[in-house]
N, C-alpha and C positions, 0 to 999 in steps of 0.2 A: 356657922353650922346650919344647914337645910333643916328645916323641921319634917317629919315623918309624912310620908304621901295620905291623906285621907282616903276611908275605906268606901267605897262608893257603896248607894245602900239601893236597894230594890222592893218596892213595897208591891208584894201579890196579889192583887186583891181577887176573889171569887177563886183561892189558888186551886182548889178540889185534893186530893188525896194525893199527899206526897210522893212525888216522881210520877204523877201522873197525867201533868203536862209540862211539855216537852219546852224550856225556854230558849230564845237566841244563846248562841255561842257568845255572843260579846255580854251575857251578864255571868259568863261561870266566874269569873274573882269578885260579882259584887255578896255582900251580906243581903241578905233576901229575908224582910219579914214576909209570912206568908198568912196573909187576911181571910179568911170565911166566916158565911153566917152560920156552917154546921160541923156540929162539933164532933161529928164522926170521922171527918178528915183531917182532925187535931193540927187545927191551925196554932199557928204562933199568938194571935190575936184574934178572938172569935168577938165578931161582929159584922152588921151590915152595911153596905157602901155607903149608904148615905149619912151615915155616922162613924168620923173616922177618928174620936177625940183619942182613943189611946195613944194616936201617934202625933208627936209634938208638929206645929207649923214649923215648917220650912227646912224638912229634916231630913226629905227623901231627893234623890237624884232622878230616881224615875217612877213611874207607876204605870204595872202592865194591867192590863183588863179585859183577858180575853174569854169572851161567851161567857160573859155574867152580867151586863149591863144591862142585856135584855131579859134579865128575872125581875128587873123594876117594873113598877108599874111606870106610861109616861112624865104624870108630873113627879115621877122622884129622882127620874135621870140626870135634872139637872142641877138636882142636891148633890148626886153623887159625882158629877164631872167639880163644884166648885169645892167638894173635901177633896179630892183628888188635887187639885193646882194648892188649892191650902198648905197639906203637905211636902210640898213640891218647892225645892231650892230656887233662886230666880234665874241659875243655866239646865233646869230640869225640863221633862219631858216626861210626856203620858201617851201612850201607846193604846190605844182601843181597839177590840177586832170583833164582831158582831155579826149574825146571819146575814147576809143580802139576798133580802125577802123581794124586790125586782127581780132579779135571777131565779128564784127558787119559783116564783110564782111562775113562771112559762110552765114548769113542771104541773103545776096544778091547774093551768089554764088547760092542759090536754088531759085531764080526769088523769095524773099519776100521781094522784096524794098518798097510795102505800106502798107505793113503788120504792124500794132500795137504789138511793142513791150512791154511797158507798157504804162500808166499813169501818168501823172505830172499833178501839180496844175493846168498848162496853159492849159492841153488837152491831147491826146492818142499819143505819141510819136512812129514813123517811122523809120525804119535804114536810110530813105531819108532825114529826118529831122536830122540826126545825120552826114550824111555824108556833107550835105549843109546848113544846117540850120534849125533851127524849122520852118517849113512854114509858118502855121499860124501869126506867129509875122513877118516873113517878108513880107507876102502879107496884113499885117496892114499899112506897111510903114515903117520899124521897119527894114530899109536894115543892119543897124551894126548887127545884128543876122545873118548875112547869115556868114556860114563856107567858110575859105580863103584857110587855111590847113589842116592837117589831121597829127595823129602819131600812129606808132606801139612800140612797148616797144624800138626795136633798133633807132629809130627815134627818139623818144626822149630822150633819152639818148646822141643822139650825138650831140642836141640842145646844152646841156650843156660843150661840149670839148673847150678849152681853156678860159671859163670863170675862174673866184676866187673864187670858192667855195671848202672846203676841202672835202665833199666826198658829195654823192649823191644816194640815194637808191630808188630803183625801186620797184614796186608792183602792180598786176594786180590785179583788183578785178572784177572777169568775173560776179557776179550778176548784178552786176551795171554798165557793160559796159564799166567800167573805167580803165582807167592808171593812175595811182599817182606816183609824185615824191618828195620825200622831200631832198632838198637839204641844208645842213648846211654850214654855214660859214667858220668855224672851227670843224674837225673832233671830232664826239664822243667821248669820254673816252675808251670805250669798248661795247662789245656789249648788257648789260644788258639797259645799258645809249640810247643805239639805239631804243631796245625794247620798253623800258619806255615811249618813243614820239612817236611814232607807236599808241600805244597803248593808249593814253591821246588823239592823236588825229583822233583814232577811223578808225582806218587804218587798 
């Protein structure tokens, strides 16, 4: 007799205010702890990235982390990428998405630092608001939103040097401002196997 399929688990971290970011389709069947440092968006486990002892080693399948890494300051980034693999099964995986401050800087190279960029649920988003913070939430009182650091694709990439992770792929995606990193435990199979999680999670 098969023993019962284990429940795949999703750890949130920086998650923000319930149903107010939007995750891949391929994590709706996982159980999802949902991590923040504030306790107005009544996370599952209130604490900060760099300290993730509430959740046992080796317990998570994956870890998402988007637009919160850059509330560290830099030397604490890379406390929080090694709780992050801590956690982290040895077929797991960590997802990072973070402003791409190369991209956003052209915008500021031509004097358009108040210029609306786009739109977000909270309000009209600013390269200012990108480079330090969404304002509005921090002129709410809302200081954990203010930006600590900043990365370019080689920047964060070198976040990651001497951590335990088996490889680590990089990807810009200039619509949305962003730099993603997903970095796996244990390297790929090949590259169909890389594709495959790219692609499931809408990368």
């Amino acid at each position: 007799m098969s023993s019962p399929q284990r429940e795949h688990v999703l750890v949130n971290v920086g998650c923000g205010p319930r149903n107010g970011n939007s995750l891949p389709a391929y994590f709706a069947n996982w159980q999802q702890l949902r991590v923040d440092v504030d306790p107005s968006v009544q996370p599952d486990i209130l604490a900060d990235l760099t300290d993730l002892s509430p959740i046992p080693t080796s317990s998570a399948d994956a870890v998402w982390a988007s637009h919160c890494v850059e509330h560290l300051y830099e030397h604490q980034v890379a406390l929080a990428l090694a709780e992050f693999r801590r956690v982290l099964r040895e077929d797991g995986f960590l997802c990072v998405i973070v402003p791409d401050l190369q991209t956003v800087a052209q915008y500021v190279a031509a004097d358009r630092l108040h210029e609306t960029l786009y739109q977000s649920p909270a309000g009209p988003v600013t390269p200012h608001d990108i480079f330090f913070g969404f304002g509005a939430a921090i002129a709410s009182g809302r200081t954990s939103m203010a930006h600590r650091c900043g990365f370019t694709p080689s920047m964060l990439q070198r976040c990651f040097q001497g951590l335990p992770f088996g490889e680590v792929l990089l990807r810009r995606r200039s619509a949305q401002l962003e730099l993603v990193a997903v970095a796996r435990a244990t390297p790929a199979k090949d590259d169909v196997e890389r594709a495959a999680l790219m692609s499931a999670l809408e990368l």
